[in-house]
C-alpha positions as CSV (number, residue, x, y, z in Angstrom):
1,X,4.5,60.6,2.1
2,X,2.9,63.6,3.1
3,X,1.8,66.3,0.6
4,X,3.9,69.2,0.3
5,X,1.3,71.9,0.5
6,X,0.0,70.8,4.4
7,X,3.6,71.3,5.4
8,X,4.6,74.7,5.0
9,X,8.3,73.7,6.2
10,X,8.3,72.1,2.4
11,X,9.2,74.2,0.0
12,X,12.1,75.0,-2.7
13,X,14.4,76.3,0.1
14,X,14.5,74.2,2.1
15,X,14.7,71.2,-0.4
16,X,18.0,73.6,-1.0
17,X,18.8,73.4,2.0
18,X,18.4,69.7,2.9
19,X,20.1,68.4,-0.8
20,X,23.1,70.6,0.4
21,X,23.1,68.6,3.7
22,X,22.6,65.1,1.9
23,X,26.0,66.2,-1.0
24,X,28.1,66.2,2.3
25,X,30.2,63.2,2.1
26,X,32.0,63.1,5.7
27,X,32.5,64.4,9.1
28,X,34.4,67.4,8.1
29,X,32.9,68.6,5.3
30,X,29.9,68.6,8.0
31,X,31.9,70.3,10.4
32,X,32.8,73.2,7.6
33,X,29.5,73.3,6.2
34,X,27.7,73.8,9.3
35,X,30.0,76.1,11.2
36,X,29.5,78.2,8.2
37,X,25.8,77.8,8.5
38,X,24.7,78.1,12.2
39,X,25.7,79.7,15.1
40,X,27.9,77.5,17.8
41,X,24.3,77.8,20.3
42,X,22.6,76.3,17.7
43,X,24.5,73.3,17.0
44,X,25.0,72.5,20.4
45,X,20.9,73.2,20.5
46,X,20.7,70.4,18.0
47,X,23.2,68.0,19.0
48,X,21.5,68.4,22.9
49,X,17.9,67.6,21.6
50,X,19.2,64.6,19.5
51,X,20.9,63.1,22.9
52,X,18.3,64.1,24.7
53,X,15.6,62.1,21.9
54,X,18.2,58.9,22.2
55,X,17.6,59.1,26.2
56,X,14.2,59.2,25.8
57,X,13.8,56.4,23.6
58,X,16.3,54.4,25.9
59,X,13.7,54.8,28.7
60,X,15.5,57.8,31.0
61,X,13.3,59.7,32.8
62,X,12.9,63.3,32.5
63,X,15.3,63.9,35.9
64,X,18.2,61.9,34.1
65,X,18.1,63.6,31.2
66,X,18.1,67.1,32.3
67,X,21.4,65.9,33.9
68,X,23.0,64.2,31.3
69,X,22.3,66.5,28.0
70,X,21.8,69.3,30.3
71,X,18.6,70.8,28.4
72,X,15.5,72.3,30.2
73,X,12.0,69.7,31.0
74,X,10.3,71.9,28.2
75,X,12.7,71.5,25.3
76,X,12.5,67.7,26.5
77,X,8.9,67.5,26.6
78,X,8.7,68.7,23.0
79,X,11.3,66.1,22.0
80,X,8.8,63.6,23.3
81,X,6.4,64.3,21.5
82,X,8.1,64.9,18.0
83,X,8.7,61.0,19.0
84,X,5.5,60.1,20.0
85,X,3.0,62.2,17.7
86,X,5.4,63.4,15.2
87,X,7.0,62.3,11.3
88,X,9.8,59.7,13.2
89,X,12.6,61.7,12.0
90,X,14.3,60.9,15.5
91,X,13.4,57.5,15.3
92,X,14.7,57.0,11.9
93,X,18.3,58.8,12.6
94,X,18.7,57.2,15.6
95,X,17.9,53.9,14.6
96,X,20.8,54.4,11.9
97,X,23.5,55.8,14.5
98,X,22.9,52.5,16.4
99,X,23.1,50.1,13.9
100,X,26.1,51.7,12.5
101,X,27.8,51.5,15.6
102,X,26.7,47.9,15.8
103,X,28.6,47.6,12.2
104,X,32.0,48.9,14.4
């Protein structure tokens, strides 16, 4: 686990913010709590770079995925390398998504 101080993303805010996320308990309350929270670019910012992460860990080039999530070759370059270099957090949800559709 890292330590808190050589990440200046952690702090008592955002834990805040992330233990409000985690109290959610389905779908909708999501839905609520986040169109309360962000604007409807930045949701569809997020949900793009999270397809766009699932591409690239399914092996779609660059070409394929500009297509599919529609999201520029730089925002996709930095997803890359939040998967290669960075903390796995794509890894980790992803990973999850797919075996709970597995569970289906």
């Amino acid at each position: 686990m890292p330590m808190q101080d050589k990440n200046p993303r952690r702090n008592a805010l955002t834990d805040a913010l992330f233990d409000a996320i985690l109290s959610l308990q389905d779908r909708e309350e999501c839905y609520q709590f986040f169109d309360d929270l962000c604007t409807v670019k930045e949701i569809a910012d997020m949900s793009q770079r999270l397809e766009a992460a699932k591409l690239l860990l399914a092996g779609k080039t660059y070409e394929q995925i500009v297509k599919s999530a529609e999201i520029s070759t730089a925002t996709i370059s930095r997803i890359n390398r939040c998967i290669q270099y960075g903390s796995g957090g794509y890894q980790i949800v992803i990973d999850r998504m797919a075996q709970k559709q597995g569970d289906k």
